[in-house]
C-alpha positions in Angstrom: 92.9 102.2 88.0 92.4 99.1 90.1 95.6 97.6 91.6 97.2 95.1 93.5 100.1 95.0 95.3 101.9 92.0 97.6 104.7 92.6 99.6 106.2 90.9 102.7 107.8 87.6 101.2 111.0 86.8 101.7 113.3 83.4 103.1 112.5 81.8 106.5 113.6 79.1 108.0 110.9 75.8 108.2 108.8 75.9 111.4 109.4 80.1 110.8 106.6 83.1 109.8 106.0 85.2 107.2 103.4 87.7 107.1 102.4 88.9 103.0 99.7 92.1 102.7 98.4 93.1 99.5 97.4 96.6 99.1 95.2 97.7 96.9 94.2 100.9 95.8 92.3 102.4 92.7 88.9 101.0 94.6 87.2 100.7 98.1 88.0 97.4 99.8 85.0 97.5 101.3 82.5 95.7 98.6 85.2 93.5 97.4 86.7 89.9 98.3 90.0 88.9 98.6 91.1 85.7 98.0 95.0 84.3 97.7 96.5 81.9 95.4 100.4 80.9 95.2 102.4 79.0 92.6 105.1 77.1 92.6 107.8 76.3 90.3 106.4 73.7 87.8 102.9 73.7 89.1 99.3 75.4 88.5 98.6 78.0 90.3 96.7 77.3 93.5 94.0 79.1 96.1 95.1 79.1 99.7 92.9 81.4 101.6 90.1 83.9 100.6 87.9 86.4 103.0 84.8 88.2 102.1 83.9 91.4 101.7 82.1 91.9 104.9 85.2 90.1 106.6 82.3 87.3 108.1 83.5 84.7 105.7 87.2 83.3 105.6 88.0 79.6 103.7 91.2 78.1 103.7 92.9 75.4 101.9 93.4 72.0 103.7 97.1 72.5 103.2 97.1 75.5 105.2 94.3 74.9 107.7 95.6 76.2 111.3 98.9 77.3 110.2 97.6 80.6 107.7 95.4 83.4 108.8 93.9 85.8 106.5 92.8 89.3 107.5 91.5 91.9 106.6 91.6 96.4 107.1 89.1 97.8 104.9 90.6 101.5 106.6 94.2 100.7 105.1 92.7 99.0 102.0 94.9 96.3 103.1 94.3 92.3 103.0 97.2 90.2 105.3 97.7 87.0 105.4 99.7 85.5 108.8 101.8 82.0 107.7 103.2 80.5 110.6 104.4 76.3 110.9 105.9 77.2 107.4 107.1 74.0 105.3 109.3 73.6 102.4 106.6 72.9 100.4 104.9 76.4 101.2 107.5 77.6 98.3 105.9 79.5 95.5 105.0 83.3 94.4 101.8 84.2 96.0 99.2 86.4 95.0 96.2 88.7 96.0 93.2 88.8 93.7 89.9 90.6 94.1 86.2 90.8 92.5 83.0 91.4 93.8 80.5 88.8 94.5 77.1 89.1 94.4 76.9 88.0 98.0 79.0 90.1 100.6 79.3 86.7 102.8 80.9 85.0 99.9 84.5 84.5 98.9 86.0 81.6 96.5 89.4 80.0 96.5 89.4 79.2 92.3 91.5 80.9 90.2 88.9 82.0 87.9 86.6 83.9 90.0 88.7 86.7 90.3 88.9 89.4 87.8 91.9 91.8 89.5 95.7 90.3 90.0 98.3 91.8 91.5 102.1 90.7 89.9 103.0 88.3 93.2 105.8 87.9 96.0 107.8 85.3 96.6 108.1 83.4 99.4 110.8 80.7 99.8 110.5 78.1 102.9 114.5 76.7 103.0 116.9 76.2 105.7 
């Protein structure tokens, strides 16, 4: 049984870091991407970062270009992703998703491409 599992949010300070993981298990990391979405109170839910299967490929929204890091360690079947510069506005649940695209290289930040959810954490950005 495929699943996903988020952990690592929590309340920090603006200007503070978080770091969320999603561990997955049920499957082999390895031929899957990983892509993360978040979605705050009131709003549709969002991609911020995905990576590919073969870890060559990372894309990142323009809201969290240079502060967000995604990574990846197929061994743990675990995907990270570092926030640092956090900003009120990085409030919302945040997920992991995963599928498997036809090209290893390839990873997507829409919602839709992804077939496996994990339930979310929640990370609040609040002084």
């Amino acid at each position: 049984q495929v699943q996903l599992v988020e952990s690592g949010g929590g309340l920090v300070q603006p200007g503070g870091s978080l770091r969320v993981s999603c561990a997955v298990s049920g499957f082999s990391l390895d031929y899957y991407a990983i892509g993360w979405f978040r979605q705050a109170p009131g709003k549709e839910r969002e991609g911020v970062s995905c990576i590919s299967s073969s870890g060559g490929t990372t894309n990142y929204a323009d809201s969290v270009k240079g502060r967000f890091t995604i990574s990846r360690d197929n061994a743990e079947n675990t995907v990270h992703l570092q926030m640092n510069s956090l900003k009120p506005e990085d409030t919302a649940v945040y997920y992991c998703a995963a599928d498997v695209f036809a090209v290893q290289a390839e990873c997507f930040t829409g919602v839709h491409e992804y077939s496996y959810w994990g339930q979310g954490t929640h990370v609040t950005v609040s002084s």
